[in-house]
N, C-alpha and C positions, 0 to 999 in steps of 0.2 A: 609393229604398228597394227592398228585395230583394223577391222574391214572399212569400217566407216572413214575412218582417217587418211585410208590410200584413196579410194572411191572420194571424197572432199580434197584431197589433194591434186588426183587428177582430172575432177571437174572443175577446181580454179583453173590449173594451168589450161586446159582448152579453152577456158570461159577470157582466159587475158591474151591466149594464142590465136581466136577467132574471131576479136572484135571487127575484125575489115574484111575475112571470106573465111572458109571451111579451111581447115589444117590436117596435115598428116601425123602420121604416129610419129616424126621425128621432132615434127614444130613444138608438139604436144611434150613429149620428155624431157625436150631442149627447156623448156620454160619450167616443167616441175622438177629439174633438177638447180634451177636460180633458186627456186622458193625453198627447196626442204634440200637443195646442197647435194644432194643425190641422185640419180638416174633411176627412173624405179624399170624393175627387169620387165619381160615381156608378161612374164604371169601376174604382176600384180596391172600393168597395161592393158590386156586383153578383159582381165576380169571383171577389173572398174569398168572399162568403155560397153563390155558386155550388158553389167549390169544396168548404168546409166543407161545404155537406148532401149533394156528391155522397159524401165520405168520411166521410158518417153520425156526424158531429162537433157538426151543430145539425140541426133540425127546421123548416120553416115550415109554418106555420097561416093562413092568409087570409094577410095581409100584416105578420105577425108573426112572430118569430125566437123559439125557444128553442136549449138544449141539449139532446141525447140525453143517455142515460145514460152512454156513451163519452164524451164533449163536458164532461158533469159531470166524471167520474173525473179526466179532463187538467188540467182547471182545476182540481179539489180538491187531486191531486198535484201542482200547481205552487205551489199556495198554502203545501201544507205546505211547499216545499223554501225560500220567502222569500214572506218578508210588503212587500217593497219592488214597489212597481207596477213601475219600470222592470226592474228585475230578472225580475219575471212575466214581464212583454212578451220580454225576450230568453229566455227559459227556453221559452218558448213557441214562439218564432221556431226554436227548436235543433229541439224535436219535432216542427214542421212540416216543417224542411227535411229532418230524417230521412224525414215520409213522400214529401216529392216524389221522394225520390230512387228510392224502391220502383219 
């Protein structure tokens, strides 16, 4: 899997895991392994979550993940653009790999 692709994978799952409060790494996995069928290991978990709050995309709180208000906006404009999860996930995958490229 690409960088972008893991990094889009597990900012759907926090983004569908956090709609009601901040979530831990287990809420978090438990949900991106519904969507891609797999559990992803702690190095591709750390590195996305890493990433993601370094480009102020989620927030963490003790050992709980949210979204910023950045991090909402992505996930709301990707919802309006499809309502299909896998569809989300590559939609996701696009506007991430636009900002690695920055």
């Amino acid at each position: 899997m690409r960088n972008a692709e893991t990094i889009s994978w597990i900012v759907l799952a926090l983004a569908i895991a956090s709609q009601d409060s901040p979530v831990n790494f287990i809420s978090i996995s438990q949900i991106a392994d519904g969507i891609n069928h797999s559990i992803p290991n702690e190095k591709e978990m750390q590195s996305s979550l890493t990433w993601l709050n370094n480009n102020k995309l989620i927030v963490k709180t003790g050992k709980k993940y949210s979204l910023t208000e950045i991090g909402k906006e992505i996930f709301s404009e990707t919802q309006s653009e499809t309502k299909t999860l896998l569809r989300m996930w590559k939609r996701l995958a696009t506007k991430i790999e636009l900002k690695l490229q920055v």
